[in-house]
C-alpha angles and dihedrals in degrees: 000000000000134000132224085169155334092352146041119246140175103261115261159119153181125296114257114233106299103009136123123239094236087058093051094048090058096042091049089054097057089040092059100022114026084227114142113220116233097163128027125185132187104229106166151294132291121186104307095326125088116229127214138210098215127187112201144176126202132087104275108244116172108251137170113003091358129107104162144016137214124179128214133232110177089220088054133077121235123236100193140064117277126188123249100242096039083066094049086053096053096044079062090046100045090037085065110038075057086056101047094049091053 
């Protein structure tokens, strides 16, 4: 997760014109992050906006917009401030990666 402010969020963005959102999603990443994706999965949507599973290489650097970065594990307690919708999003996440190992 990285911050530009006041909260931690999943890195992301919008499509620029013409481009797909899995494109986007990949672009977004190394702009951040300075990750490079190897490997990119659909995973689900999320109010109008589509969310990726990415694989990436690379050394994460803030970039861009971001100044910090926090990473989640699910058994640990943030402490740090997430955004609201960044949670929701990894309840999804971590609500299916529960269904598929069952």
């Amino acid at each position: 997760m990285s911050s530009s402010g006041s909260y931690y969020r999943l890195p992301g963005g919008r499509p620029k014109k013409g481009e797909a959102s899995i494109e986007a999603a990949i672009r977004e990443l190394r702009e951040e992050t300075g990750l490079r994706a190897y490997d990119v999965r659909y995973l689900f949507k999320f109010h109008a906006s589509k969310v990726f599973k990415i694989k990436a290489k690379g050394v994460p650097e803030p970039r861009s917009e971001i100044h910090h970065f926090a990473f989640f594990r699910p058994d640990k307690e943030m402490k740090v401030q997430v955004s609201e919708n960044t949670l929701k999003l990894l309840d999804i996440y971590y609500g299916l990666k529960e269904k598929e190992s069952k």
